[in-house]
mmCIF file of the N, C-alpha and C atoms, coordinates in Angstrom:
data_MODEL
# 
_entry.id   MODEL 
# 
loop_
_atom_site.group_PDB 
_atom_site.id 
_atom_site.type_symbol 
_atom_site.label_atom_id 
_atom_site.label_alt_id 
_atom_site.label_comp_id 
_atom_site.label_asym_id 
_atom_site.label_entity_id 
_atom_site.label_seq_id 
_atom_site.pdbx_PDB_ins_code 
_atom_site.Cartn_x 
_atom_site.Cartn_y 
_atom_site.Cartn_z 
_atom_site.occupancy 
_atom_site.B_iso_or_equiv 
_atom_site.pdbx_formal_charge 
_atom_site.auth_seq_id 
_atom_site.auth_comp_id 
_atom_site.auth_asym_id 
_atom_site.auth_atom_id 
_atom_site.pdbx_PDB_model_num 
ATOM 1   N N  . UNK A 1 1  ? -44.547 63.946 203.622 1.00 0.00 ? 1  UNK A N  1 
ATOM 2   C CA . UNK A 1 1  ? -44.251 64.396 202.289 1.00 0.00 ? 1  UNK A CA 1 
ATOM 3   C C  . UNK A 1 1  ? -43.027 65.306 202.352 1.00 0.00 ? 1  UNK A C  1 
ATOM 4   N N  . UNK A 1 2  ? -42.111 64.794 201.752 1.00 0.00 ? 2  UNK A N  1 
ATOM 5   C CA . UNK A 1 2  ? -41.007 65.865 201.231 1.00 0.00 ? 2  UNK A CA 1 
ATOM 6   C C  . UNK A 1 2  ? -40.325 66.527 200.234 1.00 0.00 ? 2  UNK A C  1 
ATOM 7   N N  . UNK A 1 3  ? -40.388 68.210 200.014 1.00 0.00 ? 3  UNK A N  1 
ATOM 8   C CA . UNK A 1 3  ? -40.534 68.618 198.653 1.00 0.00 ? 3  UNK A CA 1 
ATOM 9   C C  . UNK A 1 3  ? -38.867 69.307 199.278 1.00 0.00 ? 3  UNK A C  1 
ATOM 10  N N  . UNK A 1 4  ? -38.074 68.874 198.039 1.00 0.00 ? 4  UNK A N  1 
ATOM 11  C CA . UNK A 1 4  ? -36.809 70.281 198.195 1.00 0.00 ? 4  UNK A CA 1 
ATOM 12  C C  . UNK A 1 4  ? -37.097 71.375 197.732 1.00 0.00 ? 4  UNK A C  1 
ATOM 13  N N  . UNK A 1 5  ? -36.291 72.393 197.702 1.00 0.00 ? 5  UNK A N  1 
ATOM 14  C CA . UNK A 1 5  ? -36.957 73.877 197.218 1.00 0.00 ? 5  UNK A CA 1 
ATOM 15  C C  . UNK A 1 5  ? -37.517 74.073 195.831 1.00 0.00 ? 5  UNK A C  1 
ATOM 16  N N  . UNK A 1 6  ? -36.473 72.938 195.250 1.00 0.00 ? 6  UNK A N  1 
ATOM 17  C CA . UNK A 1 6  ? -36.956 73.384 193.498 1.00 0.00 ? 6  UNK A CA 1 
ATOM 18  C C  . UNK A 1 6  ? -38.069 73.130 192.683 1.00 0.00 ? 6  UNK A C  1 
ATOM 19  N N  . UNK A 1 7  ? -38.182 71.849 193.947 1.00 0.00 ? 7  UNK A N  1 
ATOM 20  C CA . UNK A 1 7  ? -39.894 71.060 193.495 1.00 0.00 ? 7  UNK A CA 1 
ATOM 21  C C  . UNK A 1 7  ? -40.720 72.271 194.257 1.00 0.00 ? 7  UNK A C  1 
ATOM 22  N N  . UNK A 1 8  ? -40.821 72.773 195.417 1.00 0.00 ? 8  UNK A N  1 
ATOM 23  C CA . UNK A 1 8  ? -41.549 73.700 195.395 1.00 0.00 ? 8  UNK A CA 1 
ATOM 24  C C  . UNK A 1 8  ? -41.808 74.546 195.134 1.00 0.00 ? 8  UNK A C  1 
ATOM 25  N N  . UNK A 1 9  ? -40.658 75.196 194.395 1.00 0.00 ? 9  UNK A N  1 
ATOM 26  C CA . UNK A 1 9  ? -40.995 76.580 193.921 1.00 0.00 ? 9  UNK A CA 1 
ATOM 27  C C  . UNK A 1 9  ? -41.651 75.735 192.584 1.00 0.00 ? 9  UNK A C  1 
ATOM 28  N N  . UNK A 1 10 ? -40.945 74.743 192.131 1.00 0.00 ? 10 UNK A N  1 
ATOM 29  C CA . UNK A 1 10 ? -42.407 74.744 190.780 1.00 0.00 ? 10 UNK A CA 1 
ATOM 30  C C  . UNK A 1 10 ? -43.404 74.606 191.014 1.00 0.00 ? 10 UNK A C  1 
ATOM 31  N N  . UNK A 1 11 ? -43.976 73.936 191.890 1.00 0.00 ? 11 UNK A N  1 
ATOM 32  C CA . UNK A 1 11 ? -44.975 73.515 192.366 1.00 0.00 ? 11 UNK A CA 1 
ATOM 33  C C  . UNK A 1 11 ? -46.128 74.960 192.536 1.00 0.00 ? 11 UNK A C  1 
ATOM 34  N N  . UNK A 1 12 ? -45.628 76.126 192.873 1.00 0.00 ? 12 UNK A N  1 
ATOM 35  C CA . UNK A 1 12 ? -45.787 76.904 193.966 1.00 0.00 ? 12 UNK A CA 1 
ATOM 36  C C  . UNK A 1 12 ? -46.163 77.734 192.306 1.00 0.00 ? 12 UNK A C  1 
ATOM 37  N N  . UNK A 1 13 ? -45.082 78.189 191.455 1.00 0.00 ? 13 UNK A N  1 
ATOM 38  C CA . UNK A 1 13 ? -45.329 78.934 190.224 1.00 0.00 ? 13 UNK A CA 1 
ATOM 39  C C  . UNK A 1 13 ? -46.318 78.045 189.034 1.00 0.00 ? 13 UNK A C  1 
ATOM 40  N N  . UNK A 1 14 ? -46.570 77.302 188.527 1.00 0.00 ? 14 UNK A N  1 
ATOM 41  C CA . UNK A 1 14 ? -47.599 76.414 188.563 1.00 0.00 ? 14 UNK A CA 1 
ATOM 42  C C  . UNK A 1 14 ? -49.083 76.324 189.109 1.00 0.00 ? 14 UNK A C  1 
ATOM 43  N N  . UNK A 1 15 ? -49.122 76.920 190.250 1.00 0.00 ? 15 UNK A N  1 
ATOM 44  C CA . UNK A 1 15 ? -50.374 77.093 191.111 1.00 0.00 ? 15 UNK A CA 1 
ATOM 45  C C  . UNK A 1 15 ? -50.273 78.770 190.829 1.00 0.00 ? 15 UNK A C  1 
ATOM 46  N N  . UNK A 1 16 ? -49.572 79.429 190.753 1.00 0.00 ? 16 UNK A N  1 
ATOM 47  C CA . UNK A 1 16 ? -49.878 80.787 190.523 1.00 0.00 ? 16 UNK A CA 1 
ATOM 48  C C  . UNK A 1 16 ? -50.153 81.113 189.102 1.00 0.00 ? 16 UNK A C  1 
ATOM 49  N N  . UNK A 1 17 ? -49.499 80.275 188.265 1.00 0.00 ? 17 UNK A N  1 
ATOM 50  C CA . UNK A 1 17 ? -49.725 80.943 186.691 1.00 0.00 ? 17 UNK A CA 1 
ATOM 51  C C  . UNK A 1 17 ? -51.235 79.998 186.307 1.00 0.00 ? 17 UNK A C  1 
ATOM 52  N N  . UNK A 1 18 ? -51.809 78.872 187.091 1.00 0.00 ? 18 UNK A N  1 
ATOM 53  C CA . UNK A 1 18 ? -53.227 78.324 186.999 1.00 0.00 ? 18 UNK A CA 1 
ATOM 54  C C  . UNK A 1 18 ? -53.955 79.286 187.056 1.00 0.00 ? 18 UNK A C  1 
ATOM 55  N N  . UNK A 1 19 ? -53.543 79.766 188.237 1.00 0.00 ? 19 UNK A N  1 
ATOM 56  C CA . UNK A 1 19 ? -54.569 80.915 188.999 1.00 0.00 ? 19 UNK A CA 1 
ATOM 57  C C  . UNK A 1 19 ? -54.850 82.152 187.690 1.00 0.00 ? 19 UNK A C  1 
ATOM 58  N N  . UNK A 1 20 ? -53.536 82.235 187.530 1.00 0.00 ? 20 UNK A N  1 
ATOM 59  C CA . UNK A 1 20 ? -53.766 83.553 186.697 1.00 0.00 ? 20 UNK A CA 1 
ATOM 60  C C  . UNK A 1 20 ? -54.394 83.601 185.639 1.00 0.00 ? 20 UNK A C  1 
ATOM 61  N N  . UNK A 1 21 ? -54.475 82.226 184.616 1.00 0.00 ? 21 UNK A N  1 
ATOM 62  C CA . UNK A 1 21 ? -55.061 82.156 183.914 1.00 0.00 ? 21 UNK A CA 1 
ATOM 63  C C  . UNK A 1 21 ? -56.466 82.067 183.895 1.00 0.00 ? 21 UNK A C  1 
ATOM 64  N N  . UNK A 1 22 ? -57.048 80.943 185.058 1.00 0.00 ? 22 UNK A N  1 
ATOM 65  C CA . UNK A 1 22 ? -58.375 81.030 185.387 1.00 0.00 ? 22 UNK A CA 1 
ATOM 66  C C  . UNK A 1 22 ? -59.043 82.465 185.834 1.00 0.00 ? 22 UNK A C  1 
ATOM 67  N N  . UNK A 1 23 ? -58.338 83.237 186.397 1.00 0.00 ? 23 UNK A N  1 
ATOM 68  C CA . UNK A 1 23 ? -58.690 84.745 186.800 1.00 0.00 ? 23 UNK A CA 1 
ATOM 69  C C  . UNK A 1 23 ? -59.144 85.578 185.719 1.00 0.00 ? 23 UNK A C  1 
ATOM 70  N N  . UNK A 1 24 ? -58.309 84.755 184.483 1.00 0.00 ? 24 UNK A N  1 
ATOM 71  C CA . UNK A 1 24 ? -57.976 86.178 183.398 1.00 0.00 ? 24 UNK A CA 1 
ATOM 72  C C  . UNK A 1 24 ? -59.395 86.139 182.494 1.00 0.00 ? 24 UNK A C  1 
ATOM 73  N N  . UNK A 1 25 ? -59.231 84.080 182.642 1.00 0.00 ? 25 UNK A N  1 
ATOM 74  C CA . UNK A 1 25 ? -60.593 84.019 181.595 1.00 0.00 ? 25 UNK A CA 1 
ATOM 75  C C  . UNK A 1 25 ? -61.650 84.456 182.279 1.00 0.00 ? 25 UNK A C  1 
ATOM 76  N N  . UNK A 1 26 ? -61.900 84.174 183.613 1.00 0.00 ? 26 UNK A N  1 
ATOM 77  C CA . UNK A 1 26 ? -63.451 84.187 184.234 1.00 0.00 ? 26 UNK A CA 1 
ATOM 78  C C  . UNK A 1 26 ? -63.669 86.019 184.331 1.00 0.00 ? 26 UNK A C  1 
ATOM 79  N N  . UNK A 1 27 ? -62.815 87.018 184.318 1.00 0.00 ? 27 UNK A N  1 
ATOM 80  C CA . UNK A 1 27 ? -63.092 88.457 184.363 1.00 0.00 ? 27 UNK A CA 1 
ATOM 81  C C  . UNK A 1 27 ? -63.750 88.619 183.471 1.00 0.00 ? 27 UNK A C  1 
ATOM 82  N N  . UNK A 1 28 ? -64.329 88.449 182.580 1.00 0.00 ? 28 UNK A N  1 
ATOM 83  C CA . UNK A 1 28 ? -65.811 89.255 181.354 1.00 0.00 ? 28 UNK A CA 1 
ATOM 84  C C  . UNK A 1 28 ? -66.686 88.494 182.046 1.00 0.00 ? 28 UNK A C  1 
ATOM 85  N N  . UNK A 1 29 ? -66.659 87.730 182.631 1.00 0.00 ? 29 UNK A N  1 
ATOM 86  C CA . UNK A 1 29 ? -68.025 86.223 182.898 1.00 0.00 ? 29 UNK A CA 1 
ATOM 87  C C  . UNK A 1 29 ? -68.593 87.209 184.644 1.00 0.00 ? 29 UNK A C  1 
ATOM 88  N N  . UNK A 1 30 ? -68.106 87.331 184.984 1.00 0.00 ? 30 UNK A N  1 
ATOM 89  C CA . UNK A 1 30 ? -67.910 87.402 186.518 1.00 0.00 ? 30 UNK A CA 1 
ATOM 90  C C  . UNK A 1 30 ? -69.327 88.066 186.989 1.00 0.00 ? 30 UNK A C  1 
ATOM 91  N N  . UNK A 1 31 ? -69.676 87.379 187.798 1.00 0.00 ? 31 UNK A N  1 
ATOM 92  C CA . UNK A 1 31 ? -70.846 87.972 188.282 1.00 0.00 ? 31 UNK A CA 1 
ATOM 93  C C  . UNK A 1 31 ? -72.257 87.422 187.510 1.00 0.00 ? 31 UNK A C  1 
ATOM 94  N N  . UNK A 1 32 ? -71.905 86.694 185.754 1.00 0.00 ? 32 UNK A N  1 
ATOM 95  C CA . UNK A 1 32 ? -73.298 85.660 185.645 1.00 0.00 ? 32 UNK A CA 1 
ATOM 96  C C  . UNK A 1 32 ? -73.783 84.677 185.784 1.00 0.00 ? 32 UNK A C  1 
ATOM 97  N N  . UNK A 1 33 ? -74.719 84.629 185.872 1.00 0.00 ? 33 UNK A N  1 
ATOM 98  C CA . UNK A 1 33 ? -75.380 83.286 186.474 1.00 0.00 ? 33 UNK A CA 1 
ATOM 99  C C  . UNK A 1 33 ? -75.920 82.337 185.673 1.00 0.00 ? 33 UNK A C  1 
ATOM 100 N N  . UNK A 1 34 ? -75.110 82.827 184.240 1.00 0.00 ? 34 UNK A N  1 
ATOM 101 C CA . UNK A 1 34 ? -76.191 81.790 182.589 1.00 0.00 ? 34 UNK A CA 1 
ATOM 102 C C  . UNK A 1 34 ? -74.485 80.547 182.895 1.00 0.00 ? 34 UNK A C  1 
ATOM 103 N N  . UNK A 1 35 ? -74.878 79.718 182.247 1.00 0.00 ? 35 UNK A N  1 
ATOM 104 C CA . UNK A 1 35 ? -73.619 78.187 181.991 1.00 0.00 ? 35 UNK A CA 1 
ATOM 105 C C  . UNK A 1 35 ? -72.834 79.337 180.889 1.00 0.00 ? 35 UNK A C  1 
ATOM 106 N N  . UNK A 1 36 ? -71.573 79.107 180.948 1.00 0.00 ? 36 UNK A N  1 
ATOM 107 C CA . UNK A 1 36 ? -70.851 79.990 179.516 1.00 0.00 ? 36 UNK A CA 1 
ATOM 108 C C  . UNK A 1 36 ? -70.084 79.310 179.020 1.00 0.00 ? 36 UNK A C  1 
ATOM 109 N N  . UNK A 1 37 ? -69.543 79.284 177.707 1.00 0.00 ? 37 UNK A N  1 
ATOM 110 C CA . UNK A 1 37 ? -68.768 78.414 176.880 1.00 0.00 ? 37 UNK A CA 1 
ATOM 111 C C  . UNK A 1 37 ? -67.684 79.552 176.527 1.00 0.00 ? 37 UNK A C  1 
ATOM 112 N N  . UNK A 1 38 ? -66.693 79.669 177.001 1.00 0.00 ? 38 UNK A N  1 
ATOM 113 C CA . UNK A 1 38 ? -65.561 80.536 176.907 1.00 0.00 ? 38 UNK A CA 1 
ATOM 114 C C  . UNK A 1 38 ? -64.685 79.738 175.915 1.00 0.00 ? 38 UNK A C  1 
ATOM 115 N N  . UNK A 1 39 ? -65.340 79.140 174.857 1.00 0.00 ? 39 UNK A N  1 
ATOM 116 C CA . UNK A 1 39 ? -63.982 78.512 173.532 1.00 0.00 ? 39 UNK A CA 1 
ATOM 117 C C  . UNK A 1 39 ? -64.149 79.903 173.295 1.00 0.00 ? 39 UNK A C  1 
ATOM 118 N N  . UNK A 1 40 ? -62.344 79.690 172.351 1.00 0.00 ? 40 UNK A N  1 
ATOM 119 C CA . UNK A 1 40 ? -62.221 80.850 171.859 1.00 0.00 ? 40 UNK A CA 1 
ATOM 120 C C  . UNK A 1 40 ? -61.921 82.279 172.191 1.00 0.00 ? 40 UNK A C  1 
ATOM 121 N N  . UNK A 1 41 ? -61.764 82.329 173.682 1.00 0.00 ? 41 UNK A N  1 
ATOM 122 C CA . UNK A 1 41 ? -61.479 83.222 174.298 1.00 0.00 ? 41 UNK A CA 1 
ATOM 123 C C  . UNK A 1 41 ? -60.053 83.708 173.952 1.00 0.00 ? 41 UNK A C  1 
ATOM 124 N N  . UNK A 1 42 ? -60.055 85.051 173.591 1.00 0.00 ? 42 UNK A N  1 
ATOM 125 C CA . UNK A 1 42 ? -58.547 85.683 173.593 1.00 0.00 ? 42 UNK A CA 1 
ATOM 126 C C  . UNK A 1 42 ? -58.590 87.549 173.867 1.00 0.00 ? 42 UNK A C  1 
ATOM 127 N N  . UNK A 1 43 ? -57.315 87.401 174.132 1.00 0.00 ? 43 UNK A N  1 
ATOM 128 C CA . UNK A 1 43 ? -57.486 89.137 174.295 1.00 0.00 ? 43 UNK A CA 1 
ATOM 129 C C  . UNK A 1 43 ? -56.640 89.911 173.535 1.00 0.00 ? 43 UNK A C  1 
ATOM 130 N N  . UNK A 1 44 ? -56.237 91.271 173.326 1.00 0.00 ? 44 UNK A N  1 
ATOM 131 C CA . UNK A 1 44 ? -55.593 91.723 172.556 1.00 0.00 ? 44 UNK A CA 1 
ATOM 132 C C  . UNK A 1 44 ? -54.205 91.619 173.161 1.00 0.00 ? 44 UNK A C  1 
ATOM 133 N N  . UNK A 1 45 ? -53.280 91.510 172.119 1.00 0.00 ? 45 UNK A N  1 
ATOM 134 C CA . UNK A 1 45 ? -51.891 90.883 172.718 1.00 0.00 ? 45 UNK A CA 1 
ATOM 135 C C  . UNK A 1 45 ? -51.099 91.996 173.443 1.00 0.00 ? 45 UNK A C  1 
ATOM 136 N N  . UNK A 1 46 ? -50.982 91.356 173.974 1.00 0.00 ? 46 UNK A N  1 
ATOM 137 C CA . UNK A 1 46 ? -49.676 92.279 175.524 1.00 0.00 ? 46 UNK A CA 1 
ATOM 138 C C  . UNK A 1 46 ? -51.281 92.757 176.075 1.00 0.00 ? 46 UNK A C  1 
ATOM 139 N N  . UNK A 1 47 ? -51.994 92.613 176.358 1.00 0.00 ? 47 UNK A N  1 
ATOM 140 C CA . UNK A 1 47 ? -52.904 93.053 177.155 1.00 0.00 ? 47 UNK A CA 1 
ATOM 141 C C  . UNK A 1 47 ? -53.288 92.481 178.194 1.00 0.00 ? 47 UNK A C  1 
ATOM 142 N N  . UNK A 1 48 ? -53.357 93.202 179.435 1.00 0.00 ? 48 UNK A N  1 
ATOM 143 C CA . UNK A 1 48 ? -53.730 92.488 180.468 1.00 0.00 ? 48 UNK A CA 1 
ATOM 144 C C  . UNK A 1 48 ? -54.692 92.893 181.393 1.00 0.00 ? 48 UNK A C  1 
ATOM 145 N N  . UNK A 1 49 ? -55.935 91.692 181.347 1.00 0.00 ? 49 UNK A N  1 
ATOM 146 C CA . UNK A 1 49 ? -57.183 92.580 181.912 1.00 0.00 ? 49 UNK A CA 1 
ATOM 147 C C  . UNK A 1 49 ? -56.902 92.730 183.065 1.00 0.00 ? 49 UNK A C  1 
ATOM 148 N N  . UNK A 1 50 ? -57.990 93.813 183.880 1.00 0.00 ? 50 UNK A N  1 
ATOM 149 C CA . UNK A 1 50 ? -57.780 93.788 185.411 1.00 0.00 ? 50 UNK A CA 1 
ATOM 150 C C  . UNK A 1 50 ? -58.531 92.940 186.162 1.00 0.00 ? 50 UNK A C  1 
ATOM 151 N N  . UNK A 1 51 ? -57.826 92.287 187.417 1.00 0.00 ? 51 UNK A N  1 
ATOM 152 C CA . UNK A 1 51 ? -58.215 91.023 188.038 1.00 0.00 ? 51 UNK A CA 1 
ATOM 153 C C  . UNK A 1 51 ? -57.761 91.814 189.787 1.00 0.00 ? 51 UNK A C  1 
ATOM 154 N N  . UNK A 1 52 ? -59.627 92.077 190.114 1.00 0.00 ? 52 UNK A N  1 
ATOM 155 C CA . UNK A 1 52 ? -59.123 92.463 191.810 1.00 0.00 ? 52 UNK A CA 1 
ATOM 156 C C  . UNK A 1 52 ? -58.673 91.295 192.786 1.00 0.00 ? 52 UNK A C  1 
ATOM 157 N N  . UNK A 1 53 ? -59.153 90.388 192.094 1.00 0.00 ? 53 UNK A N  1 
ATOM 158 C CA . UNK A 1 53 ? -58.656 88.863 192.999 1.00 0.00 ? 53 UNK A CA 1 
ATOM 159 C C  . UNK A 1 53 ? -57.084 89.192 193.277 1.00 0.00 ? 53 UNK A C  1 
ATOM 160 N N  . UNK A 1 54 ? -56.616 88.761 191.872 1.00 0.00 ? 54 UNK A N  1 
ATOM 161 C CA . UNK A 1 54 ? -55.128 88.514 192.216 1.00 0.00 ? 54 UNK A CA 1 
ATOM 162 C C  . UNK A 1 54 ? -54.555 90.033 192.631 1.00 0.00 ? 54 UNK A C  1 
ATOM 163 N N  . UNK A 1 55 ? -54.553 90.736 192.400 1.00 0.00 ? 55 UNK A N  1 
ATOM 164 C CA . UNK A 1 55 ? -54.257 91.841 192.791 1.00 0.00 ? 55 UNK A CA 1 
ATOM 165 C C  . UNK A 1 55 ? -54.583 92.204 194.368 1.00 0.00 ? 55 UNK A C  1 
ATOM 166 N N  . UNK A 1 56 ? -55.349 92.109 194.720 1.00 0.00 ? 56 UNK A N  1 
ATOM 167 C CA . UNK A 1 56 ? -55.740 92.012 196.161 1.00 0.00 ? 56 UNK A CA 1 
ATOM 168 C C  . UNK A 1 56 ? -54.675 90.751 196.801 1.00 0.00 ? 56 UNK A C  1 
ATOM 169 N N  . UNK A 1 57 ? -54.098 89.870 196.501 1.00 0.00 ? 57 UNK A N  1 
ATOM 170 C CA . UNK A 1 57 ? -53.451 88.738 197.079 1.00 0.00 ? 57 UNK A CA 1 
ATOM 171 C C  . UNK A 1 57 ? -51.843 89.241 196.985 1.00 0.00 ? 57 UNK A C  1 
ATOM 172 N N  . UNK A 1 58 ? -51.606 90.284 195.833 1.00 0.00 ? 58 UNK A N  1 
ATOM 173 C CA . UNK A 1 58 ? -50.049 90.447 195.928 1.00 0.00 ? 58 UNK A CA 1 
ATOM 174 C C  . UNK A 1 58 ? -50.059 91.622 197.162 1.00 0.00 ? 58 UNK A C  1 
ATOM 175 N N  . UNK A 1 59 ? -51.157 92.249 197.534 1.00 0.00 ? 59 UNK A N  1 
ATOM 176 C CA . UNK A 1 59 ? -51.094 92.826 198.531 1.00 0.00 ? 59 UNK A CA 1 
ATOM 177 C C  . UNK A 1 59 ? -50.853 92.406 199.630 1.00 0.00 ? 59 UNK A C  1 
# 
């Protein structure tokens, strides 16, 4: 397989802004064990919850 840089850096930012989003929604959920239906999920704008995952990884 061969990627030049530009395909990888998209590739690469793409897999990080997934991440971030899945991080952002699953932080109120975290830790239950019921099935959850997260329609509708939003947060207050310019707000950004805290996520030790990703935060622990830019470390």
């Amino acid at each position: 397989m061969k990627l030049n840089a530009q395909k990888f850096r998209d590739q690469l930012y793409a897999c990080w802004i997934g991440k971030n989003i899945g991080g952002t929604m699953g932080t109120p959920y975290e830790g239950g064990r019921e099935a959850l239906d997260i329609q509708g999920f939003v947060t207050k704008p310019n707000e950004v919850l805290p996520n030790d995952d990703l935060d622990l990884q830019l470390v």
